[in-house]
Backbone as CSV, one residue per row, in Angstrom:
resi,resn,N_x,N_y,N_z,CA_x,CA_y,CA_z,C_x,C_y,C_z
1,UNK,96.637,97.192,92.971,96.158,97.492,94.313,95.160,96.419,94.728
2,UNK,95.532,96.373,96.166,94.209,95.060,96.511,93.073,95.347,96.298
3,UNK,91.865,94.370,96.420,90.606,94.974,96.531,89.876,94.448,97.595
4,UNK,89.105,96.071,98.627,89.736,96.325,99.672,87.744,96.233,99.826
5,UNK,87.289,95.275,100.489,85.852,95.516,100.693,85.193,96.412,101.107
6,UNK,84.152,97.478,100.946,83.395,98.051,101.648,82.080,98.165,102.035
7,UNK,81.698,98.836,103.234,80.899,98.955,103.630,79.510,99.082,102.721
8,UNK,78.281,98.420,103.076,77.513,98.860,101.859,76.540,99.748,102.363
9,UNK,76.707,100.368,103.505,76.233,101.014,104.538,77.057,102.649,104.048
10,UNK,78.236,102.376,104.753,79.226,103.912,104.809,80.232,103.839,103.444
11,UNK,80.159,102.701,102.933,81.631,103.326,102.032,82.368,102.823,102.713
12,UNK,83.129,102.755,103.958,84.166,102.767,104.589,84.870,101.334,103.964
13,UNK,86.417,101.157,104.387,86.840,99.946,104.156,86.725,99.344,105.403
14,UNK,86.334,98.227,104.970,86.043,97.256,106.106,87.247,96.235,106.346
15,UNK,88.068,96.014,105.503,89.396,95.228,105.647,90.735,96.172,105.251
16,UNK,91.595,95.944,106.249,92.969,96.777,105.938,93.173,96.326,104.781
17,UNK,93.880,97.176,103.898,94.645,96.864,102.616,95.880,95.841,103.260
18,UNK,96.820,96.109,104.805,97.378,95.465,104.966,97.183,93.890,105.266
19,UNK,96.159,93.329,105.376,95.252,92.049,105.983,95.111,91.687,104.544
20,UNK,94.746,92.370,103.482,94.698,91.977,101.923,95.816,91.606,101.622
21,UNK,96.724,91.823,101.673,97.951,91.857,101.044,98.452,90.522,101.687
22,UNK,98.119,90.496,103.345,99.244,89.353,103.808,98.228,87.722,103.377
23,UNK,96.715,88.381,103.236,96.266,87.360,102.951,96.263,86.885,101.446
24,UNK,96.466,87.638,100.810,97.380,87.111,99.261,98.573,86.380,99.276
25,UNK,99.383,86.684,100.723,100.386,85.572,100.407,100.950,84.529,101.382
26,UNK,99.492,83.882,101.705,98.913,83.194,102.820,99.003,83.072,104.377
27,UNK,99.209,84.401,104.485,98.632,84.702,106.123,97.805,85.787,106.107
28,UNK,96.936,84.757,107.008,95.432,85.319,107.627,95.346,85.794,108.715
29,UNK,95.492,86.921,109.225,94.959,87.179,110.841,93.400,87.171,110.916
30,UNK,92.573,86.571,112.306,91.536,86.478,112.259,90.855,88.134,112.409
31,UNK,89.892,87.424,111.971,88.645,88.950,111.579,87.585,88.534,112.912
32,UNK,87.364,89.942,113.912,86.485,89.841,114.911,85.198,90.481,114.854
33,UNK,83.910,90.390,114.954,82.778,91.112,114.818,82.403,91.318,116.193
34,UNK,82.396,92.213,116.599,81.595,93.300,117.656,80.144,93.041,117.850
35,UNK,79.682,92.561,118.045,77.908,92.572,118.142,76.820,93.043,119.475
36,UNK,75.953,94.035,118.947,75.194,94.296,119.923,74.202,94.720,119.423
37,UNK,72.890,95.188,119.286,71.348,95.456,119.068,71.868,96.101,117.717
38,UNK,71.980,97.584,118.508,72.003,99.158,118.638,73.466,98.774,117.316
39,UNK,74.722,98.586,117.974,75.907,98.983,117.258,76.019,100.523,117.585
40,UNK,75.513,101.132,118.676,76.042,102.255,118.625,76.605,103.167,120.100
41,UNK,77.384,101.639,121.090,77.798,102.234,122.487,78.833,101.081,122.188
42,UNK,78.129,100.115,122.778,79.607,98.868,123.525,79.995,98.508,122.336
43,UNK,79.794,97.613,121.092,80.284,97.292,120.040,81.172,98.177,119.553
44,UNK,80.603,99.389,119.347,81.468,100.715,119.117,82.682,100.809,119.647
45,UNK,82.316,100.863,120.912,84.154,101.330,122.000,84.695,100.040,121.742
46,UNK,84.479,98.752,121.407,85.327,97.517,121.707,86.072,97.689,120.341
47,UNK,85.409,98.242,119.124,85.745,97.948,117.802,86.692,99.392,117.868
48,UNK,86.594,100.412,118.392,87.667,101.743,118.563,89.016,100.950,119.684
49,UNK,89.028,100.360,120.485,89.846,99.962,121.637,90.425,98.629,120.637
50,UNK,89.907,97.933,119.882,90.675,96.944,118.795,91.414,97.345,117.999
51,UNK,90.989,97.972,117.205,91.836,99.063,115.929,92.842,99.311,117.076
52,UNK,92.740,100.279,117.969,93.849,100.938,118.660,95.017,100.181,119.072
53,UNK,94.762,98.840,119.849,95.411,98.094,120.272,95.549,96.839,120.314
54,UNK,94.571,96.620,119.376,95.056,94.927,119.030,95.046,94.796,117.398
55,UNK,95.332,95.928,116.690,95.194,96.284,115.008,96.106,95.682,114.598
56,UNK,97.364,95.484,115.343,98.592,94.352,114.959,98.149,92.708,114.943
57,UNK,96.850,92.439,116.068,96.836,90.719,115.826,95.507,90.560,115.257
58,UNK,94.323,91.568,115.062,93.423,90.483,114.260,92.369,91.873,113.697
59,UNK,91.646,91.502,112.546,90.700,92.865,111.881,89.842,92.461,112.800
60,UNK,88.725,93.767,112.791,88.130,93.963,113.819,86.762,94.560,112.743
61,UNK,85.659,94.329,113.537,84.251,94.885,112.840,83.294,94.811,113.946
62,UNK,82.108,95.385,113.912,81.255,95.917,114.717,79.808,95.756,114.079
63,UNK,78.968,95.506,114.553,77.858,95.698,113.439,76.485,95.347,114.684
64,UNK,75.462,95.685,114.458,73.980,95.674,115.150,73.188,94.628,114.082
65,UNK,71.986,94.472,115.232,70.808,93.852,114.488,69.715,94.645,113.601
66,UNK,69.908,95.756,115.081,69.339,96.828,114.690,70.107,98.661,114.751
67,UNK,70.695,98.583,113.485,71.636,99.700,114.031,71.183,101.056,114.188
68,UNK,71.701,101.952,114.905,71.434,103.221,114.866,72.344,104.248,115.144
69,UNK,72.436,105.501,115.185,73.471,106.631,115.258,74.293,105.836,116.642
70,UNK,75.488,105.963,116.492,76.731,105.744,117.559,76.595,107.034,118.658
71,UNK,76.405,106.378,119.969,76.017,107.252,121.092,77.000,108.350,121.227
72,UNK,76.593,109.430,121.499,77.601,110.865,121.397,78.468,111.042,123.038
73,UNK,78.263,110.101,123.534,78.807,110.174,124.697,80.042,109.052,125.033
74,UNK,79.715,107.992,124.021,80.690,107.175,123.357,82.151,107.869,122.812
75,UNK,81.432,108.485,121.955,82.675,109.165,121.136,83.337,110.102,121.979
76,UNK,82.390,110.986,122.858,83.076,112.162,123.459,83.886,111.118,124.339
77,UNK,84.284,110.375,125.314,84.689,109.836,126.300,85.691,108.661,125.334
78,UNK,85.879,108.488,124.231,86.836,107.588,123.663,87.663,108.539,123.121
79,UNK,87.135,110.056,122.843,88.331,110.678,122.215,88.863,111.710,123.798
80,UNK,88.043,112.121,124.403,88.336,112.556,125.587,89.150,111.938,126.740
81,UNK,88.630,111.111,126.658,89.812,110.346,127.662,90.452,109.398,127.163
82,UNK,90.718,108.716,125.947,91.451,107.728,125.614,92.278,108.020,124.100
83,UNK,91.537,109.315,123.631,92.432,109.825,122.883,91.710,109.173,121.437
84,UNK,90.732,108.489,121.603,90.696,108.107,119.916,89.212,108.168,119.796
85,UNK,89.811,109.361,118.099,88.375,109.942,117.605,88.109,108.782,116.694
86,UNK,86.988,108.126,116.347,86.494,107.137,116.048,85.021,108.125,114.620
87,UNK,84.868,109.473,115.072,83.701,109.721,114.388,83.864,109.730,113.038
88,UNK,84.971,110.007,112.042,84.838,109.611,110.851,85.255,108.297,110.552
89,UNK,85.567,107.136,111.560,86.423,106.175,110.806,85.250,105.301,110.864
90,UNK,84.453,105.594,112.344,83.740,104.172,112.185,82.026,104.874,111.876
91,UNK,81.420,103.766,111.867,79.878,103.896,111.501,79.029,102.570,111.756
92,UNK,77.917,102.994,112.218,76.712,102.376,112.649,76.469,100.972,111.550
93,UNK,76.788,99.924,111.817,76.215,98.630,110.638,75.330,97.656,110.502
94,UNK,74.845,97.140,109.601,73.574,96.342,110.318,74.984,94.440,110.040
95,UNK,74.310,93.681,110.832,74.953,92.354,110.530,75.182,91.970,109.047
96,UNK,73.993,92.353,108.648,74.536,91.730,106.839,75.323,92.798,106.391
97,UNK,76.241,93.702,106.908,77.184,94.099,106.201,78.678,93.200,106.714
98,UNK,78.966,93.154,107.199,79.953,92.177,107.703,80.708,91.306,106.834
99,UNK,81.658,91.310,106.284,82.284,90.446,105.821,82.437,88.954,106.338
100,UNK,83.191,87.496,106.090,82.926,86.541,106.461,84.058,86.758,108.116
101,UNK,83.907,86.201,108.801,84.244,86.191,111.051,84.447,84.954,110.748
102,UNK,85.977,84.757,112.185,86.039,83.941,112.564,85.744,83.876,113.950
103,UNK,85.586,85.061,115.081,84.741,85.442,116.134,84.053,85.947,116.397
104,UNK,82.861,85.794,116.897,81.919,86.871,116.989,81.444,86.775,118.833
105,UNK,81.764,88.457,119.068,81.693,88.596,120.451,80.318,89.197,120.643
106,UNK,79.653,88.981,121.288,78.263,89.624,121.509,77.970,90.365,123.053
107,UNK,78.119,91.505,123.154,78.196,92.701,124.099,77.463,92.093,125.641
108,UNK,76.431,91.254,125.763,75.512,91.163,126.560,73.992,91.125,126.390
109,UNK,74.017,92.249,125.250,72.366,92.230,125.234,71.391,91.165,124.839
110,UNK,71.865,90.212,124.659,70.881,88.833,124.564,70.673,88.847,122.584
111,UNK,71.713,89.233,121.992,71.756,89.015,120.321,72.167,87.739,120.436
112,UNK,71.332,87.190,119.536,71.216,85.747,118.642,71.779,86.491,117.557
113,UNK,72.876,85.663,116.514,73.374,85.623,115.187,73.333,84.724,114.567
114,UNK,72.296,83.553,114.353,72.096,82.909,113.933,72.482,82.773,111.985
115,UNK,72.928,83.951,111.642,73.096,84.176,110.301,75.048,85.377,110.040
116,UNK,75.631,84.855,111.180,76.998,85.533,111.252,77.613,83.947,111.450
117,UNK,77.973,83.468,110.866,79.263,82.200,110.429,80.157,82.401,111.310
118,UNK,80.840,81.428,112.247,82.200,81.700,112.568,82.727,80.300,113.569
119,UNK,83.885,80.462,113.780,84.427,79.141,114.034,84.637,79.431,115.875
120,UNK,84.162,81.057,116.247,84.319,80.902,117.998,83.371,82.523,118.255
121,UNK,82.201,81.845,119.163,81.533,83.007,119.826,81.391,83.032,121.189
122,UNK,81.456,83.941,121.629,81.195,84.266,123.217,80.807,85.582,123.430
123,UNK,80.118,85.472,124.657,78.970,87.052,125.198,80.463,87.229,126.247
124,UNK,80.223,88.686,126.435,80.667,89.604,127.252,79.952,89.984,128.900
125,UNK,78.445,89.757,128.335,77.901,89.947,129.507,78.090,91.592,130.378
126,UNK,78.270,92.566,129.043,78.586,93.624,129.566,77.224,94.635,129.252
127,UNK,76.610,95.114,130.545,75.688,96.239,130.605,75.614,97.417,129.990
128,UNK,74.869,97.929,129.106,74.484,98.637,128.264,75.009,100.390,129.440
129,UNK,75.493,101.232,128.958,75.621,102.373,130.007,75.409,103.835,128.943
130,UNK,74.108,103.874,128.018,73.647,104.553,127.192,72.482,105.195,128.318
131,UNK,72.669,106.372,127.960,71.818,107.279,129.300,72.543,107.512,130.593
132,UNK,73.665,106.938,131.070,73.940,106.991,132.431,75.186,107.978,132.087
133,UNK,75.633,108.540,133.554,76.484,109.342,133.794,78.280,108.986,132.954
134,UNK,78.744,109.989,133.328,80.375,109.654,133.041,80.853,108.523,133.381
135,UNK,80.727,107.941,134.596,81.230,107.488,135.676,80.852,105.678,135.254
136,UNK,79.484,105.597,134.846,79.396,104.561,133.954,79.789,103.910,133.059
137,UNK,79.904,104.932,132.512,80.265,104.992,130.896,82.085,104.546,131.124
138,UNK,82.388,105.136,131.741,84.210,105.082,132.086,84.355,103.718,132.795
139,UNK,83.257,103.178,133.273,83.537,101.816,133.924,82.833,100.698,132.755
140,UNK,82.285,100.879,132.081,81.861,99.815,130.883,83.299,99.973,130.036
141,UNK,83.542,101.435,129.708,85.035,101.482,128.364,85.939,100.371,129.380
142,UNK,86.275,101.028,130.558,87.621,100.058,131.451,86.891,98.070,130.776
143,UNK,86.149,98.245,131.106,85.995,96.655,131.132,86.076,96.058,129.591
144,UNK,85.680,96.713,128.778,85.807,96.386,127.160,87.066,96.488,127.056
145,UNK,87.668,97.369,127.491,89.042,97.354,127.774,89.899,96.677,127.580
146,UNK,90.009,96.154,129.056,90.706,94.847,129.691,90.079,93.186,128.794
147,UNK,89.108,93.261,128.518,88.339,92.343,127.781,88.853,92.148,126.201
148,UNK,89.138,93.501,125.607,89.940,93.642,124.228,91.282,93.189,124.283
149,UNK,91.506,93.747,125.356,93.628,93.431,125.562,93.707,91.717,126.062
150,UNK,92.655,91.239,126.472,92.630,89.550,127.080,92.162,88.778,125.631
151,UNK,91.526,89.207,124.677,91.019,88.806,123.508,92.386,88.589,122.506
152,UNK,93.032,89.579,122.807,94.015,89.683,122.075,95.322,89.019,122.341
153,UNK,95.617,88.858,123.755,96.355,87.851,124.099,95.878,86.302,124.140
154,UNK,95.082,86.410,124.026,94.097,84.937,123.795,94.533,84.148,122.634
155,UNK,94.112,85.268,121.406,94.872,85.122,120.097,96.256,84.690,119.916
156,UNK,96.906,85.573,120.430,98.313,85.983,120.248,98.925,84.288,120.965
157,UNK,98.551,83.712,121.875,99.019,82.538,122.378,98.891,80.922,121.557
158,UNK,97.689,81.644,121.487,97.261,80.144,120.223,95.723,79.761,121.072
159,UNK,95.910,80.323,122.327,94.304,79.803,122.817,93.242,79.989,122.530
160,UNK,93.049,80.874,121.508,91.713,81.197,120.734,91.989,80.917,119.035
Protein backbone atom coordinates (compact mmCIF):
# COMPACT_ATOMS: atom_id res chain seq x y z
CA UNK A 1 0.00 0.00 0.00
CA UNK A 2 1.22 3.54 -0.72
CA UNK A 3 2.29 5.76 1.91
CA UNK A 4 -0.27 8.18 2.08
CA UNK A 5 0.88 11.53 4.13
CA UNK A 6 -0.94 12.94 6.97
CA UNK A 7 -2.06 15.63 8.55
CA UNK A 8 -0.04 16.41 11.71
CA UNK A 9 -2.86 18.49 12.80
CA UNK A 10 -6.12 15.99 12.04
CA UNK A 11 -4.79 12.68 11.00
CA UNK A 12 -6.49 13.19 7.82
CA UNK A 13 -4.79 12.12 4.46
CA UNK A 14 -3.55 14.86 2.84
CA UNK A 15 -2.65 13.11 -0.58
CA UNK A 16 -5.02 10.69 -2.51
CA UNK A 17 -3.71 7.21 -2.43
CA UNK A 18 -4.69 7.71 -6.14
CA UNK A 19 -1.99 10.79 -6.80
CA UNK A 20 0.48 8.16 -4.86
CA UNK A 21 0.15 5.59 -7.00
CA UNK A 22 0.21 7.60 -10.40
CA UNK A 23 3.08 9.39 -8.93
CA UNK A 24 5.02 6.08 -8.47
CA UNK A 25 4.74 5.57 -11.98
CA UNK A 26 5.67 8.96 -13.11
CA UNK A 27 2.73 11.10 -13.36
CA UNK A 28 2.30 13.95 -11.23
CA UNK A 29 -0.81 16.03 -11.11
CA UNK A 30 -0.09 19.36 -9.49
CA UNK A 31 -0.83 19.85 -5.73
CA UNK A 32 -2.78 23.33 -4.93
CA UNK A 33 -2.68 25.12 -1.44
CA UNK A 34 -5.64 27.25 -0.47
CA UNK A 35 -4.31 30.06 1.69
CA UNK A 36 -5.89 32.48 3.96
CA UNK A 37 -5.24 33.83 7.79
CA UNK A 38 -8.08 31.98 9.48
CA UNK A 39 -8.27 28.66 7.01
CA UNK A 40 -11.63 28.58 8.16
CA UNK A 41 -14.25 30.36 5.34
CA UNK A 42 -12.71 31.06 1.76
CA UNK A 43 -9.72 28.57 1.75
CA UNK A 44 -12.22 26.13 3.09
CA UNK A 45 -15.06 26.43 0.31
CA UNK A 46 -12.24 26.67 -2.53
CA UNK A 47 -10.52 23.42 -1.09
CA UNK A 48 -14.45 21.65 -0.76
CA UNK A 49 -15.38 23.14 -4.54
CA UNK A 50 -11.67 21.47 -5.69
CA UNK A 51 -12.06 18.02 -4.30
CA UNK A 52 -15.61 18.23 -5.84
CA UNK A 53 -14.72 19.34 -9.17
CA UNK A 54 -11.45 19.61 -10.14
CA UNK A 55 -10.31 16.16 -7.95
CA UNK A 56 -9.73 14.66 -11.51
CA UNK A 57 -6.88 17.47 -12.52
CA UNK A 58 -4.87 18.46 -9.49
CA UNK A 59 -4.64 17.63 -5.25
CA UNK A 60 -5.86 20.27 -3.49
CA UNK A 61 -4.94 21.62 0.28
CA UNK A 62 -5.96 24.49 2.35
CA UNK A 63 -4.12 25.68 5.25
CA UNK A 64 -3.97 29.29 7.46
CA UNK A 65 -1.28 31.28 9.09
CA UNK A 66 -3.31 31.41 11.73
CA UNK A 67 -5.83 28.65 11.83
CA UNK A 68 -9.00 28.31 13.57
CA UNK A 69 -12.45 26.32 13.75
CA UNK A 70 -13.95 26.31 9.95
CA UNK A 71 -16.90 28.87 9.94
CA UNK A 72 -20.34 27.03 10.60
CA UNK A 73 -21.97 28.94 8.05
CA UNK A 74 -19.41 27.73 5.54
CA UNK A 75 -20.29 24.29 6.00
CA UNK A 76 -24.04 24.84 6.43
CA UNK A 77 -24.25 26.66 2.86
CA UNK A 78 -21.63 24.11 1.06
CA UNK A 79 -23.66 21.20 2.19
CA UNK A 80 -27.00 23.10 1.90
CA UNK A 81 -26.85 24.40 -1.20
CA UNK A 82 -24.12 22.71 -3.05
CA UNK A 83 -24.51 19.47 -1.59
CA UNK A 84 -21.03 18.86 -0.08
CA UNK A 85 -20.52 18.01 3.54
CA UNK A 86 -16.94 18.86 4.02
CA UNK A 87 -17.25 18.54 8.15
CA UNK A 88 -15.51 15.29 8.61
CA UNK A 89 -13.25 15.35 5.58
CA UNK A 90 -11.70 18.60 5.96
CA UNK A 91 -10.02 20.52 8.95
CA UNK A 92 -8.58 23.75 10.04
CA UNK A 93 -4.39 23.72 9.15
CA UNK A 94 -1.68 25.78 10.00
CA UNK A 95 0.93 26.32 6.73
CA UNK A 96 3.59 24.06 8.13
CA UNK A 97 1.35 21.26 7.69
CA UNK A 98 1.24 21.28 4.00
CA UNK A 99 2.99 19.01 2.05
CA UNK A 100 5.50 20.29 -0.80
CA UNK A 101 2.85 22.97 -3.75
CA UNK A 102 3.26 23.69 -6.89
CA UNK A 103 0.47 26.63 -6.49
CA UNK A 104 -0.34 28.53 -3.94
CA UNK A 105 -3.55 30.68 -4.18
CA UNK A 106 -3.98 33.22 -1.47
CA UNK A 107 -7.81 34.22 -0.76
CA UNK A 108 -7.23 38.13 -0.55
CA UNK A 109 -6.44 38.73 2.89
CA UNK A 110 -2.99 40.18 2.41
CA UNK A 111 -1.02 36.48 3.50
CA UNK A 112 2.62 36.57 2.78
CA UNK A 113 4.04 32.76 2.44
CA UNK A 114 7.22 33.45 2.41
CA UNK A 115 7.97 29.79 3.76
CA UNK A 116 5.28 27.71 1.22
CA UNK A 117 7.71 26.75 -1.96
CA UNK A 118 6.09 26.70 -5.25
CA UNK A 119 6.65 27.21 -8.87
CA UNK A 120 3.09 29.65 -9.36
CA UNK A 121 1.21 32.03 -6.85
CA UNK A 122 -1.57 34.34 -7.23
CA UNK A 123 -4.22 36.29 -4.83
CA UNK A 124 -7.84 35.99 -5.50
CA UNK A 125 -8.59 39.22 -4.13
CA UNK A 126 -11.69 37.72 -2.66
CA UNK A 127 -13.50 39.44 0.51
CA UNK A 128 -13.73 37.71 3.62
CA UNK A 129 -17.94 37.16 4.13
CA UNK A 130 -17.52 35.62 7.87
CA UNK A 131 -20.31 37.44 9.90
CA UNK A 132 -22.43 38.54 6.95
CA UNK A 133 -25.74 37.28 5.80
CA UNK A 134 -26.65 34.28 3.37
CA UNK A 135 -26.67 36.36 0.53
CA UNK A 136 -22.91 37.10 0.98
CA UNK A 137 -21.79 34.20 1.75
CA UNK A 138 -23.62 32.66 -1.60
CA UNK A 139 -21.91 35.42 -3.59
CA UNK A 140 -18.18 34.81 -2.25
CA UNK A 141 -18.97 30.53 -2.73
CA UNK A 142 -20.30 31.67 -6.63
CA UNK A 143 -17.01 33.46 -7.14
CA UNK A 144 -14.53 30.74 -5.61
CA UNK A 145 -16.54 28.93 -7.73
CA UNK A 146 -16.11 30.10 -11.08
CA UNK A 147 -12.43 30.90 -9.93
CA UNK A 148 -11.91 26.92 -9.04
CA UNK A 149 -13.52 25.73 -12.42
CA UNK A 150 -11.06 28.64 -14.37
CA UNK A 151 -8.03 27.22 -12.20
CA UNK A 152 -8.76 24.09 -13.40
CA UNK A 153 -9.11 24.72 -16.92
CA UNK A 154 -6.03 26.75 -16.70
CA UNK A 155 -4.33 23.51 -15.75
CA UNK A 156 -6.06 21.28 -17.90
CA UNK A 157 -4.75 23.47 -21.12
CA UNK A 158 -1.18 23.68 -20.28
CA UNK A 159 -1.53 27.48 -19.27
CA UNK A 160 -0.73 27.09 -15.77
Amino acid sequence: MPNIQRSRTSGADIISEKSVVQEAHGVRRPRIAFVCVHNSCRSQIAEAFSRAYAHDTFDVFSAGTEPSEIDPDALRLLTDRYGINVKDRQSSKHISDLPRVDIVVTMGCGVACPNVLCRHSEDWGIGDPTGSDDAVFIEVMETVYEKVLDLRERIRSGRL
